[in-house]
N, C-alpha and C positions, 0 to 999 in steps of 0.2 A: 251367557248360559250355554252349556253341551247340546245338542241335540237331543242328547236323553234327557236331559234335563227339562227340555221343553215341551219333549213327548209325554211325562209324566206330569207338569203342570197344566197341559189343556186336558190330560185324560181326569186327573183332579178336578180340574174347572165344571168336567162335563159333570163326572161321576155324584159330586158333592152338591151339585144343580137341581141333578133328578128326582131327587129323594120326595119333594112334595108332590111330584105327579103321581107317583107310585103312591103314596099317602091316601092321595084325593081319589085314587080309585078303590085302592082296598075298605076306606070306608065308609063307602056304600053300601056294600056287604057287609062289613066284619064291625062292631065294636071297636074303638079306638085298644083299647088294652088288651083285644088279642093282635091285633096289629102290634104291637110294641112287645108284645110277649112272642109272637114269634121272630121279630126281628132282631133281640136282643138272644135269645137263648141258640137259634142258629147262628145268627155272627160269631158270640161267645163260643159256640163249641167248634166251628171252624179255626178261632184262631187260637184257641186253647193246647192242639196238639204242639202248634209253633212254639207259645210262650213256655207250656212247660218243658221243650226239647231246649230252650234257649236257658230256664234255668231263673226266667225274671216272673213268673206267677207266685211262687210259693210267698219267697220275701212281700209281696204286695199283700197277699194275704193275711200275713200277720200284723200287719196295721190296720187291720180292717175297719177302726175308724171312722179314721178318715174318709178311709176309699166309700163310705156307708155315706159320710156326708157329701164327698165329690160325686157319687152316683143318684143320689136323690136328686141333688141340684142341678147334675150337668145331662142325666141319660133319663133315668124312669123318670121323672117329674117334668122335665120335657117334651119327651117323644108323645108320652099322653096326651098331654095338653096342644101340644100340635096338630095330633088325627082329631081329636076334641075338634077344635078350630076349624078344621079343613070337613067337617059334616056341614059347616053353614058359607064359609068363604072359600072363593076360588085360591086353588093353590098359588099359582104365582104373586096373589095379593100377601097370604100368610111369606111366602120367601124373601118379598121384597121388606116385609115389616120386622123378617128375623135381622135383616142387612144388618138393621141398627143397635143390634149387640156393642160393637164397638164402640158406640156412642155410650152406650149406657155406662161399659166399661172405664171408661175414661171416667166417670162423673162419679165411681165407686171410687176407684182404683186413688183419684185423687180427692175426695172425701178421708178417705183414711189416712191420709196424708203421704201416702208414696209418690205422689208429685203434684203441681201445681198447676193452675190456671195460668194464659198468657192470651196476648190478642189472639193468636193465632187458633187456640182450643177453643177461649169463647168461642171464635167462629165460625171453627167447624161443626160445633154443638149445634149453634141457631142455625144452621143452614140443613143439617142434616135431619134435625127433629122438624124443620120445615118443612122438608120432604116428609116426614111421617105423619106429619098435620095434614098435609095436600091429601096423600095416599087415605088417611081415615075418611077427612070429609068428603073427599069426592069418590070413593067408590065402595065405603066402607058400611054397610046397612045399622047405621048407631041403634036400630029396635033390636040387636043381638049383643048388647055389653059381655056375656058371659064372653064369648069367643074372641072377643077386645080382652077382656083380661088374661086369658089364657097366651093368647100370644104377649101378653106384659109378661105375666110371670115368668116364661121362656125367656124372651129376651133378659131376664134379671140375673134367671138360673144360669143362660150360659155365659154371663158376664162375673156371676160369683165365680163359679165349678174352677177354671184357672187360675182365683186367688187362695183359693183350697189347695191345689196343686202347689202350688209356691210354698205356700208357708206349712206345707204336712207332707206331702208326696213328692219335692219335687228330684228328692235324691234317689228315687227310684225308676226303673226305665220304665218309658211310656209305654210300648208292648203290653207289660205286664199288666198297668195301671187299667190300658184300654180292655181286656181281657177279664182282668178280676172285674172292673166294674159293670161287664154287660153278661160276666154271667149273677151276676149279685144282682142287677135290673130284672133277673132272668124269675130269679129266687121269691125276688118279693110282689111280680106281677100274677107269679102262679097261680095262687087261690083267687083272686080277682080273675082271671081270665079263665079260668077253670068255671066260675059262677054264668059267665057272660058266651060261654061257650057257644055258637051256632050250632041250629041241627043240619046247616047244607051247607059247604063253602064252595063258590063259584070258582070256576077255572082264571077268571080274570084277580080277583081278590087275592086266589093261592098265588098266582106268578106275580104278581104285585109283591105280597110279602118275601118269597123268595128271591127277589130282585132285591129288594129294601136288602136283605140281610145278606145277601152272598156278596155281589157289588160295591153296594152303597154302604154297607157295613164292612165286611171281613176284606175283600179286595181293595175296599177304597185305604182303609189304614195303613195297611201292605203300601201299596202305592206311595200312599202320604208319609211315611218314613224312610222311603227309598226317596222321595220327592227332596226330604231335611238334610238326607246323607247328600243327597247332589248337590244342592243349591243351599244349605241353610235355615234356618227356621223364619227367620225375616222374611226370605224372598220366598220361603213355601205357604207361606201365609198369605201373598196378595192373593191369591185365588180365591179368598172371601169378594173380590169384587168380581169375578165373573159369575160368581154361583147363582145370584138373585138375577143376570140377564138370563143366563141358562133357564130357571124356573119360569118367566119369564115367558120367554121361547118354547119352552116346554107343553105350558099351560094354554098360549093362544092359538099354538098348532095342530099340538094332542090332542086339546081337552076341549077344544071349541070355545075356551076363556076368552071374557072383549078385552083389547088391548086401548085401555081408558085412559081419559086425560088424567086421573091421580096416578098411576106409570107414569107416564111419559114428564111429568112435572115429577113427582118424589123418587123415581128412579136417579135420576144422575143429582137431586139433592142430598140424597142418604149418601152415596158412594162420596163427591165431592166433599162432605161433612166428614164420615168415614176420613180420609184422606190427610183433611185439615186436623181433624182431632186428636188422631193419633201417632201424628209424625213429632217424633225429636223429644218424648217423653225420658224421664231418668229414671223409668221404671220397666224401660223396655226390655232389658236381659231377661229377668224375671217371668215377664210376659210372653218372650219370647216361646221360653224352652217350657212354659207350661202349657203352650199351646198343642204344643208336640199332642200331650194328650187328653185335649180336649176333645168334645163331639166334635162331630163334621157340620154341621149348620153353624157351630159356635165357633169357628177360629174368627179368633182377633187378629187383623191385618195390622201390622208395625210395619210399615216401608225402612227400606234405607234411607238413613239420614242425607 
């Protein structure tokens, strides 16, 4: 790999890390759906000048669809249920339990029959839901199942949102796709967060969301397309295994989060699962270049074979 190349995969690593700390503090303050309604309508209209100077918004638009169905599943039905979650659990618990997207992935992906089980995937499965067994019992407060579901349904959404991509959007460039659908996230959080509106927002919550949506949002996709031009979509993808240490690191440092025995046991079991699961599939091209654009908490890691 270049040097640029590597510059832009740890700034990836870090950037796409962050995002639950920043989460875990804006809502405090804020309503989970004004949190997701300003991070989506500022990202969108940051990268909106690009995509329509590039010529790849309009075309996305007129599928709109689909893009209706990849943004419920992959951005606003998400990002809600996330800040949701992170009002009762520490963020770095919510990042390491997003980890296992991938896992889920796999168990869709080949349900539907675009590919098969083998020793190798059973094992990475049991190993890596092991790790999310460990992570729930031991640090996970089971008298709050609403916020256990929520991170389910996330992990499901961002395991659908790139087989939407595949099979509807994927002839279209990811620019676009990521742009139409966060200002379309933008559209249908409006009257909801308009309803939930605060009468005060704190200087901490404000630069929270404005972090979320400049960075973690409009910079990091930037990044993360410059990241696919360099390196590939395979190799821009392993960065799904540093994000959940990131958070991780983020959360015990920043946030005064305990670094607990369900980490340190379901940490390297979701990653190692990850790993096993989804190496050497026949379904990987697909997966690949719909990752391009997927959220940032949801890429699927496909290694090289």
């Amino acid at each position: 790999m270049t040097r640029r190349g590597w510059a832009l995969f740890l700034a990836m690593g870090v950037i796409w890390g962050v995002p639950y700390a920043m989460i875990r503090i804006a809502v405090e303050d804020l309503d989970p759906i004004v949190v997701a309604f300003g991070r989506t309508l500022i990202g969108g209209l940051l990268l909106a000048p690009v995509a329509l100077y590039s010529g790849v918004l309009v075309p996305v638009l007129r599928r709109w669809r689909p893009l209706l169905l990849y943004t419920l599943v992959e951005i606003s039905g998400p990002w809600l249920l996330i800040g949701y979650a992170e009002t009762t659990l520490n963020s770095s618990t919510v990042g390491l339990l997003i980890a296992a997207v991938p896992l889920i992935a796999v168990v869709i992906v080949t349900v539907l029959g675009h590919d098969r089980f083998d020793a190798r995937r059973i094992t990475g499965l049991l190993v890596g839901f092991a790790g999310v067994a460990a992570l729930v019992g031991l640090d996970v407060d089971l008298g709050n199942p609403a916020a256990i579901a929520a991170i389910g349904l996330t992990t499901i959404g961002y395991a659908v949102g790139p087989i939407v991509i595949d099979r509807a959007l994927a002839d279209l460039p990811p620019l676009g796709v990521v742009t139409g659908s966060l200002l379309l996230a933008a559209v249908i959080y409006a009257p909801f967060a308009g309803l939930r509106w605060p009468s005060h927002i704190t200087a901490d919550s404000a630069w929270s969301v404005l972090g979320l949506a400049v960075i973690c949002t409009a910079v990091a996709f930037l990044f993360f397309f410059a990241l696919i031009a360099e390196v590939g979509p395979a190799r821009a993808t392993v960065i799904t295994y540093l994000n959940p240490a990131v958070a991780i690191l983020l959360g015990v440092t920043a946030l005064d989060e305990p670094l607990t025995a369900g980490m340190a046991i379901g940490f390297p079991l979701v990653i190692l699962g990850s790993v096993l699961g989804t190496a050497g599939g026949r379904d990987r091209r697909a997966l690949e270049e719909s990752t391009a654009a997927a959220a940032p908490e949801a890429a699927v890691p496909l290694p090289e074979r």
